[in-house]
C-alpha positions in Angstrom: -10.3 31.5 -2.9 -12.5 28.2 -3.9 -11.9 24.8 -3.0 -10.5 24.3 -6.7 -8.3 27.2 -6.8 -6.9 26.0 -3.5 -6.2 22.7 -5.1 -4.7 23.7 -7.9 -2.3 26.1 -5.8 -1.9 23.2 -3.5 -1.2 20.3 -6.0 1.0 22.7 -8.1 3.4 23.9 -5.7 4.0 20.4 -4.6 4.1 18.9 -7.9 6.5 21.8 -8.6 8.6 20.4 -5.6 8.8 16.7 -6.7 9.9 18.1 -9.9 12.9 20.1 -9.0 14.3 17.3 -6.3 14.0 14.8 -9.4 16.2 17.4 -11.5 18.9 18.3 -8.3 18.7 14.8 -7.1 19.1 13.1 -11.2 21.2 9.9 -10.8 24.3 9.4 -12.8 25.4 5.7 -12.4 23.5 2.5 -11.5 24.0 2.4 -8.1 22.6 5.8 -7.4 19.6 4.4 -10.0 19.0 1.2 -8.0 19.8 2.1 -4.7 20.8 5.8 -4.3 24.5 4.9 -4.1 24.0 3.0 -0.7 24.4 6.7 1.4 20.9 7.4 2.6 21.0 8.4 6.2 18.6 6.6 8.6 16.1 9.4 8.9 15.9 10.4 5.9 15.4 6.5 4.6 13.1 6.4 7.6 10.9 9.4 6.4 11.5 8.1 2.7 10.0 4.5 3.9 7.1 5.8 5.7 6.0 7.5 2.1 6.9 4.4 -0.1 4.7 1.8 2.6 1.9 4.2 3.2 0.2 4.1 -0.5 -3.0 5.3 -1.7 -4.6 2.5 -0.3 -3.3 4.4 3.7 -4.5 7.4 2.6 -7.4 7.4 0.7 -9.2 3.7 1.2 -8.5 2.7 4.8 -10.1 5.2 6.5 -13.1 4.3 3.8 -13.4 0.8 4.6 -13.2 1.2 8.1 -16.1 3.7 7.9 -18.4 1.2 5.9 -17.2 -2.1 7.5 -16.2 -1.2 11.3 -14.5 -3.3 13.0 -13.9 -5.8 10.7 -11.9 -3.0 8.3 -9.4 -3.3 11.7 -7.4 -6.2 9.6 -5.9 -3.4 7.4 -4.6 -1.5 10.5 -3.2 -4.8 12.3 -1.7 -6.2 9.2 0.2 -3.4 7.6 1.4 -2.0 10.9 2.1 -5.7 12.6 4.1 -6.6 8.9 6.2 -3.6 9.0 7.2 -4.9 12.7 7.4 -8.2 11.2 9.9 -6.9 8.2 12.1 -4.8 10.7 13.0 -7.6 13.0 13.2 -10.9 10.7 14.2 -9.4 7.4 15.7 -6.2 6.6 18.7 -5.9 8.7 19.9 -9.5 6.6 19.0 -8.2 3.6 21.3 -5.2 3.7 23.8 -7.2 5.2 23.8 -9.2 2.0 24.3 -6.6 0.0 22.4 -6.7 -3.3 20.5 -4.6 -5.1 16.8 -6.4 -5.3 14.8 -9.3 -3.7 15.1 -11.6 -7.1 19.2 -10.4 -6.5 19.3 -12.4 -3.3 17.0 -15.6 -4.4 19.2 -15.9 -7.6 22.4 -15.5 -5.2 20.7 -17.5 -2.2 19.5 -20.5 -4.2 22.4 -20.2 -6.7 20.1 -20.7 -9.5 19.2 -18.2 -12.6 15.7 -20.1 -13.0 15.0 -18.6 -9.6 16.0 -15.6 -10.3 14.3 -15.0 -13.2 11.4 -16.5 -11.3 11.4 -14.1 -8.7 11.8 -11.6 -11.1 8.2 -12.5 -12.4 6.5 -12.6 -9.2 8.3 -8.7 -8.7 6.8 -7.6 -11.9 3.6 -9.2 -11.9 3.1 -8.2 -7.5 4.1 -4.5 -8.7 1.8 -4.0 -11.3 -1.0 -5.4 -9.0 -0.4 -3.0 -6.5 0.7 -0.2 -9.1 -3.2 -0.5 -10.1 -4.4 0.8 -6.7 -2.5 3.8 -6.4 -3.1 5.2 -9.9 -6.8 4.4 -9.2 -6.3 6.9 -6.6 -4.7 9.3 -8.4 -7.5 9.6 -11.0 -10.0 9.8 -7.8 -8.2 12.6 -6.6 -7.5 14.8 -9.9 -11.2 13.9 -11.3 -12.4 15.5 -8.1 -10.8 18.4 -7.6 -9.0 19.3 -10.4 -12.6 18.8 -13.0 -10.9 16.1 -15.1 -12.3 12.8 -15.6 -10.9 10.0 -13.9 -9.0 8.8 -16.6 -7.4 11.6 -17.5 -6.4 12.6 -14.0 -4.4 8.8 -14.4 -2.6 10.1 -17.2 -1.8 13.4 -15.8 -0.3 11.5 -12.6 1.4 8.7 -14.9 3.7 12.2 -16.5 4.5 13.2 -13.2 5.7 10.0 -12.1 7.4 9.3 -15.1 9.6 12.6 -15.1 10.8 11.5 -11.3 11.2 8.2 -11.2 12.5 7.2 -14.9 15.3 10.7 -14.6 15.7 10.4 -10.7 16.0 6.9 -9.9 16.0 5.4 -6.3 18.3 8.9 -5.9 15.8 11.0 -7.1 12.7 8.7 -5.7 14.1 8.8 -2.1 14.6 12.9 -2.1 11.1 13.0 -3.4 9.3 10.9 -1.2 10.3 12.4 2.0 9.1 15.7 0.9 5.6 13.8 -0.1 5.7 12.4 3.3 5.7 15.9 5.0 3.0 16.8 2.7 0.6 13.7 3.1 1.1 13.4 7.0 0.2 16.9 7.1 -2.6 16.9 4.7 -4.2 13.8 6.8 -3.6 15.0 10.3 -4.9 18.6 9.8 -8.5 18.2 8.9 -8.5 15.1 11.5 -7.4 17.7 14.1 -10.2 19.7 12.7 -13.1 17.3 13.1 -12.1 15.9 16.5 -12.3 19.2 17.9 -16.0 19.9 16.4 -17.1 16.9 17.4 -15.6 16.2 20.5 -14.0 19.0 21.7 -10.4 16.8 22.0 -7.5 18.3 19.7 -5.8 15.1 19.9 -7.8 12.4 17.0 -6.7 9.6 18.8 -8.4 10.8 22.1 -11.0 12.3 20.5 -12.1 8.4 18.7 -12.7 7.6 22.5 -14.4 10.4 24.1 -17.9 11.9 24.7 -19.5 14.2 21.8 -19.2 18.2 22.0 -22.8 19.0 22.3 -23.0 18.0 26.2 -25.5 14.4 25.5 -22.4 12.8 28.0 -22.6 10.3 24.8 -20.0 8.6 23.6 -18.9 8.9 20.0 -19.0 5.5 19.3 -22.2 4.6 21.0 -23.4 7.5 18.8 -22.2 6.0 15.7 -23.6 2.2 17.2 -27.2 3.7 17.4 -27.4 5.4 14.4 -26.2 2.7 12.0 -28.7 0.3 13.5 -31.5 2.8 13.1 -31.1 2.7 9.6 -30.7 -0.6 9.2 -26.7 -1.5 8.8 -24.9 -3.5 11.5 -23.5 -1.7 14.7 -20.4 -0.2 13.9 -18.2 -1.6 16.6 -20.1 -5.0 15.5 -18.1 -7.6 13.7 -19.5 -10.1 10.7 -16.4 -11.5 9.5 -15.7 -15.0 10.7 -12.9 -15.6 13.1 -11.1 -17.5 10.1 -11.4 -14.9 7.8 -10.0 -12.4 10.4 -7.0 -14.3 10.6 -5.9 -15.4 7.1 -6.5 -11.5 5.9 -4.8 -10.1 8.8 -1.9 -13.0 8.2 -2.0 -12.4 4.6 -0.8 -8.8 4.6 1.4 -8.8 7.8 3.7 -11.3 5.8 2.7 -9.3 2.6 3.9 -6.2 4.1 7.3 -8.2 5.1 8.0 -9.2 1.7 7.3 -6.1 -0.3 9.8 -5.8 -2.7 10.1 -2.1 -3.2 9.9 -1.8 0.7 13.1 -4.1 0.9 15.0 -2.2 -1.2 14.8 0.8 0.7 17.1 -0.9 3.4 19.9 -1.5 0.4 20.3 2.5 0.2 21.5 3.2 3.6 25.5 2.7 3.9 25.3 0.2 6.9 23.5 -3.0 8.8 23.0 -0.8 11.6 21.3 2.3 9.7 18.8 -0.2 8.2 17.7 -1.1 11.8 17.8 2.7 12.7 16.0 3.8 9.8 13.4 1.0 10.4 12.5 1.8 13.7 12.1 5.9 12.5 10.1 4.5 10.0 7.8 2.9 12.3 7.7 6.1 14.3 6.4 7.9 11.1 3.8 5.3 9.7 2.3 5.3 13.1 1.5 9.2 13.4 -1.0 8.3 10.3 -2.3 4.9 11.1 -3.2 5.5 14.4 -5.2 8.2 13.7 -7.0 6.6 11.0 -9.8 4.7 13.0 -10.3 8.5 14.4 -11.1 9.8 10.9 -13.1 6.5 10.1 -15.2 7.2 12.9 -15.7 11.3 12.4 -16.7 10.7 8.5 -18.9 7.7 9.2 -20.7 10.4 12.2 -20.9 12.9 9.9 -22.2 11.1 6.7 -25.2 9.3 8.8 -25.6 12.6 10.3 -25.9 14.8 6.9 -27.1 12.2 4.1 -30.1 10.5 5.2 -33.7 11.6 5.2 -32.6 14.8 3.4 -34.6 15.9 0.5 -32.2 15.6 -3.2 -33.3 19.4 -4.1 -30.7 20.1 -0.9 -28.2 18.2 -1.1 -24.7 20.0 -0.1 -22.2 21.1 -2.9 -20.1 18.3 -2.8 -22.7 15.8 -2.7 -23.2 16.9 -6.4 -19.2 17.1 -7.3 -19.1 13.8 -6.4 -22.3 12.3 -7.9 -21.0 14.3 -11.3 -17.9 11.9 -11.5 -20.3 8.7 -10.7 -18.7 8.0 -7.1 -21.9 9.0 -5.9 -25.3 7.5 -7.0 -28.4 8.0 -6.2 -32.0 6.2 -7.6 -35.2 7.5 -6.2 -36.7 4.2 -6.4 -39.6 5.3 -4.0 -40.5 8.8 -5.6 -40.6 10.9 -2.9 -37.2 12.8 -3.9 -35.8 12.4 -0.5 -32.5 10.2 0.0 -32.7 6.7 1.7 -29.4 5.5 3.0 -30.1 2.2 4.3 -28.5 -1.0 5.4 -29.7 -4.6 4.7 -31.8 -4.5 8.1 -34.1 -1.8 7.0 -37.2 -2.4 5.7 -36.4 0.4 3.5 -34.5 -0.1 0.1 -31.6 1.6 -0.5 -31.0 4.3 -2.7 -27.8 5.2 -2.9 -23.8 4.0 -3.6 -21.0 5.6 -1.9 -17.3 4.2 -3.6 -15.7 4.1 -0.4 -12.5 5.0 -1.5 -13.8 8.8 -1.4 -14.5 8.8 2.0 -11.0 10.8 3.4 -11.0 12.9 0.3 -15.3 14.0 1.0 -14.7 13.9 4.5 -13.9 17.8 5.2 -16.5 19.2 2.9 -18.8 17.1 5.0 -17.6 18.5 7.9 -17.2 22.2 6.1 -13.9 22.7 6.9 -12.2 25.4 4.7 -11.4 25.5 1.4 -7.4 25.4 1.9 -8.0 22.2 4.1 -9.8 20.6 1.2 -7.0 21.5 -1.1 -4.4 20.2 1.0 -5.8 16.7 1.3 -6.0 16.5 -2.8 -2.3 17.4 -2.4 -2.0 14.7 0.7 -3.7 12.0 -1.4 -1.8 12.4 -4.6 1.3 12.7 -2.4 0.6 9.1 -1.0 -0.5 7.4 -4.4 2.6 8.7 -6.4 5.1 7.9 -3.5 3.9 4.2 -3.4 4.0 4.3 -7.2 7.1 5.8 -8.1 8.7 2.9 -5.5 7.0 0.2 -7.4 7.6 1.0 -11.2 11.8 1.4 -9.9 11.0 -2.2 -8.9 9.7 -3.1 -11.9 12.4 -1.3 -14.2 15.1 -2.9 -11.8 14.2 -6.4 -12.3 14.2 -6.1 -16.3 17.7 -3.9 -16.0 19.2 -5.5 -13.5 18.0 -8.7 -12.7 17.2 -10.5 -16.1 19.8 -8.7 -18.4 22.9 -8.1 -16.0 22.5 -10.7 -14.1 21.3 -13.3 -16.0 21.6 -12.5 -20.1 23.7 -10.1 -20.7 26.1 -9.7 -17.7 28.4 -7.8 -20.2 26.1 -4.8 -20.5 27.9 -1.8 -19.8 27.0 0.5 -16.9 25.8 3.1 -19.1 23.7 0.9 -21.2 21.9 -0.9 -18.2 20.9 2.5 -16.9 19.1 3.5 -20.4 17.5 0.4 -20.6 16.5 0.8 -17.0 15.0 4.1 -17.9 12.9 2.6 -21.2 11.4 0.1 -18.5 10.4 2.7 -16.1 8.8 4.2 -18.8 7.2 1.1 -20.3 6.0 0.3 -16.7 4.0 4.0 -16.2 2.4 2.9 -19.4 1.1 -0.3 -18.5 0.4 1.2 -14.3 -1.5 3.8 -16.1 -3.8 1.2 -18.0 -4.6 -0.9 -14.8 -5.0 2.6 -13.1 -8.0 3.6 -15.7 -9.0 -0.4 -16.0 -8.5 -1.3 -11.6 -9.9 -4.6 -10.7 -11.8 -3.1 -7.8 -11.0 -0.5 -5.5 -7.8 0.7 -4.2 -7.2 -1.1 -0.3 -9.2 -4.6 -2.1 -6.6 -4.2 -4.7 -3.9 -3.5 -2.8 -4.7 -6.3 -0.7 -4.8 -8.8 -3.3 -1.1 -8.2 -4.2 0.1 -8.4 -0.3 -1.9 -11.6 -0.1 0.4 -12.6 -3.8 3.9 -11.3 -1.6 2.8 -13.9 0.9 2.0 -16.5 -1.2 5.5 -15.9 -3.5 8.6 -13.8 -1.5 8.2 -14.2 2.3 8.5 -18.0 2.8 11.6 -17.8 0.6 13.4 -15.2 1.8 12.7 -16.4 5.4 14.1 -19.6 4.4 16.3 -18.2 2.7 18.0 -16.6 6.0 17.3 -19.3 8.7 17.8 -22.4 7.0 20.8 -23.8 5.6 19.5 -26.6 4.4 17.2 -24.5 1.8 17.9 -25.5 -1.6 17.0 -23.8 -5.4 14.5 -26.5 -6.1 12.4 -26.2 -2.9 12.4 -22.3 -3.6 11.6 -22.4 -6.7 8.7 -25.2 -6.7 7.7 -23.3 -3.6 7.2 -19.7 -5.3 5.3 -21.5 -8.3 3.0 -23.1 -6.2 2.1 -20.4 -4.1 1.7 -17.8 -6.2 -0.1 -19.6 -8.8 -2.4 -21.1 -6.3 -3.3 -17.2 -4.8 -3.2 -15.8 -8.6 -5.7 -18.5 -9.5 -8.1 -18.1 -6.2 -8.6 -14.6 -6.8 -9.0 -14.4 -10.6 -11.6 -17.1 -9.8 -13.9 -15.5 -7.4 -13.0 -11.9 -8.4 -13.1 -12.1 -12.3 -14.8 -15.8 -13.9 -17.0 -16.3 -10.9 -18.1 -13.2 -9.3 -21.1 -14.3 -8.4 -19.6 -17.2 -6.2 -17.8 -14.6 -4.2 -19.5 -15.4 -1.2 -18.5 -17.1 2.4 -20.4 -20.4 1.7 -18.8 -20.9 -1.3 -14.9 -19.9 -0.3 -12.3 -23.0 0.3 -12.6 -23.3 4.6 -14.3 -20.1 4.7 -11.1 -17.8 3.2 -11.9 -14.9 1.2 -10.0 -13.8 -1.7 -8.4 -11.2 0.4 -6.9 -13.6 3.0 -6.1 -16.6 0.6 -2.4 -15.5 0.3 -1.9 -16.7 3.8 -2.7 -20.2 2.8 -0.7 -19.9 -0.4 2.3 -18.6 2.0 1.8 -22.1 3.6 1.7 -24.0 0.5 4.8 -22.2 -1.2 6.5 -23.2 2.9 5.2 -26.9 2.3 6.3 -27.6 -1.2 10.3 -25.7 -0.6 11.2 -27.7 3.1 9.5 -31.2 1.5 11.5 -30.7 -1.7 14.5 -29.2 0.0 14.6 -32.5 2.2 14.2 -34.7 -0.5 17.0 -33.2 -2.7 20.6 -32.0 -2.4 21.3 -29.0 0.2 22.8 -26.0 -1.4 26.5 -26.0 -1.5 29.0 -25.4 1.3 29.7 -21.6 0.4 25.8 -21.2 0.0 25.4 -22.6 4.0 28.0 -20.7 5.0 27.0 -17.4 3.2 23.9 -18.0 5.1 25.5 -18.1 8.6 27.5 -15.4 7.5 24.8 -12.9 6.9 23.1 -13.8 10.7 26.0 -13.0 12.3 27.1 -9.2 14.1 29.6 -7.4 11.8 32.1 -7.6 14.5 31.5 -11.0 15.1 31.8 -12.1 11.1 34.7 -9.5 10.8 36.7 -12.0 13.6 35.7 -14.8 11.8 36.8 -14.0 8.7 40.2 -12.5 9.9 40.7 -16.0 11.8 40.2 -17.7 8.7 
């Protein structure tokens, strides 16, 4: 069969699963909607976690930017990995010990305060539609591709899907139907990485294969490979960094704390019955999202070999079949500026121009045509891809839907809505939200890990000092936190629609505030939003007794709160 006829077997058969878990797993009160009625078991909230964390932006873009950057694109790996440590240690096990539904559920509870609720439940909406952008950018990648729709319309065919599933299914329905699109992105990404390592380096193993000596008996090592051939044509050696130290730091800061703070990520904790499932199901999690991103610096490197191997020097009348594909949908360009019909894929080094734009977020999705795998490996990374950017999606728009439901009408306008009509107007929410993810998904501020950074780097600057405070410090009060989420998401917000959308053309190190990109600015924002609370929390009343002693309460073991409690 062809590589389309592969994909559509591919992508309909698992559409066709998500589809019938949403109908067997439909929820039928609240709870189930918000958080799948609190019975999750650890592995499969484990398996279920893995697929909500590991987005578009795992799948598709890291692997891209890691190929074009190096060793600079390492800051997604350390982050997002080092965060989801960094959530499983310091926040999730209190969280689920608390007991609510949501992160704006706890800060209006914590900080006793509706105004910080209802300001948490803006920095939710606004952090999930940010991130929402990237993985419906990725979805229209994927379906313009292979399916031969244009990117927008492959948006709008993925914004159906995730409607049916996550507005009928809930968290009930979302969790059942993330676990199957983990199995199916995990496999779709290891499979052709098996593939390559073995062509190129005779190692089965990706992770190995990233450190060993090529197949074709040179004794050379892959990266040294990779080294000399970028600097032949004129790009920086690939194991080379140009970031600043700095830089490094705040971006790698920015979305470890992001990662910890990730409201649809927290949730998942609230659906398993006990304290002691959410660490369990954590630590599987882990497990899971480490099978992908270790192997991703693996597939980084095979692509990047093979590109700089196949592209440059050859003549455009011979360009392979998926050069073509790809230059059809304009994620490939290429300008013969010197006339001699042959393509020049330089770096900023050559003396050479350039003549041609790669979008990097293709890079996983083009990588085994490169390597002419076969045409059912193709098909199944389209499936792997959309797997990954609906998974992420479907977790975010619940998010969305539960703060308007939940969070401002329950809890804070209307706390005499009945069950029944919080759950239809949680529905009409999730809907609203596919809408509005499928506009930023057709209209995406830039491509799908830079976006997705830019909302960690937002999480940072807004959620994670709060909730941190919120757990370890008594003295924490509802002014600090609220002052303390304003400034530091506003501050964040404002440095990136700066650089990124009124000044674009001062997007540049010399001009950055000490040398931070927009990309790592929500680690100083994190430090602001820490500043402002603990100055304004000294300087004001501390919370009330109960609130200080809800807080011990929640740090304590269960058996150790269940004696203290009985004593009392």
């Amino acid at each position: 069969m062809s590589v389309q006829n592969w994909t559509f077997l591919m992508v309909g058969l698992s559409f066709a699963l998500y589809i019938g878990i949403a109908i067997w797993s439909r929820a039928g009160s609240t709870k189930e909607f918000y958080v799948a009625g609190g019975q999750i078991s650890p592995l499969t909230n484990g398996l279920a976690t893995a697929a909500d964390w590991m987005s578009a932006a795992s799948f598709i873009s890291v692997a891209g930017i890691i190929s074009f950057i190096g060793r600079d694109g390492s800051v997604y790996l350390m982050g997002w990995t080092g965060g989801y440590v960094l959530l499983a240690l310091l926040l999730a096990p209190y969280l689920r010990k608390f007991g609510k539904y949501t992160v704006p559920d706890f800060v209006g509870d914590r900080y006793y305060s509706n105004v910080a609720r209802v300001v948490a439940v803006l920095c939710a909406i606004f952090i999930s539609f940010t991130y929402v952008a990237g993985q419906m950018r990725g979805v229209g990648i994927v379906f313009s591709r292979f399916l031969d729709v244009g990117i927008n319309e492959g948006v709008l065919i993925g914004m159906c899907i995730v409607f049916f599933y996550a507005v009928l299914g809930g968290m009930k329905g979302i969790t059942y139907t993330q676990v199957a699109q983990y199995c199916v992105l995990i496999f779709a990404f290891l499979v052709p990485a098996i593939y390559i390592s073995i062509m190129i380096t005779n190692q089965p193993i990706p992770q190995l294969g990233f450190g060993s000596t090529l197949a074709d008996g040179s004794g050379v090592y892959l990266l040294d490979k990779l080294d000399g051939l970028s600097q032949e044509l004129g790009f920086a050696a690939y194991t080379t960094g140009r970031k600043t130290t700095i830089d490094l730091f705040f971006i790698t800061a920015a979305l470890m704390v992001g990662t910890a703070g990730l409201p649809h990520v927290l949730v998942r904790f609230y659906t398993v019955p006990t304290v002691s499932a959410a660490r369990t199901s954590a630590g599987w999690a882990l497990l899971f999202i480490a099978l992908l991103y270790t192997t991703v610096p693996a597939v980084s490197a095979f692509a990047r070999t093979n590109l700089l191997t196949v592209i440059p020097g050859i003549a455009y009348s011979d360009v392979p079949e998926w050069f073509s594909t790809w230059e059809d949908i304009g994620l490939i360009q290429f300008e013969d500026k010197n006339g001699d019909g042959r393509i020049q894929y330089t770096g900023p080094a050559s003396e050479i121009e350039n003549e041609l734009t790669i979008d990097r977020d293709i890079i996983v999705l083009a990588n085994p045509e490169i390597a002419q795998l076969p045409a059912w490996v193709i098909g199944l990374v389209a499936a792997g891809g959309l797997a990954a950017a609906l998974s992420t999606a479907a977790g975010l728009l619940l998010v969305i839907s539960t703060a308007v439901a939940h969070d401002l009408l329950k809890s804070t306008f209307m706390p005499s809505i009945t069950e029944k009509a919080e759950l239809r107007v949680a529905r009409i929410a999730a809907g609203l939200a596919v809408v509005v993810a499928g506009y930023f998904g057709i209209n995406p501020p830039g491509f799908v890990a830079q976006v997705v950074a830019f909302a960690f780097g937002l999480v940072a600057a807004s959620f994670f000092p709060i909730i941190l405070l919120g757990i370890f410090w008594k003295r924490a009060n509802n002014i600090g936190a609220i002052a303390g989420m304003v400034c530091g998401i506003g501050f964040t917000a404002g440095y990136i629609v700066y650089f990124k959308f009124l000044h674009p053309e001062l997007n540049v190190a010399a001009e950055w505030l000490f040398g931070i990109s927009p990309e790592g600015i929500g680690t100083l924002g994190m430090l602001i939003n820490f500043a402002v609370a603990i100055v304004l929390s000294l300087l004001t009343a501390p919370p009330p007794a109960e609130v200080q002693a809800l807080v011990e309460e929640i740090r304590l073991p269960d058996n150790v709160a269940g004696v203290r409690k009985a004593s009392a």
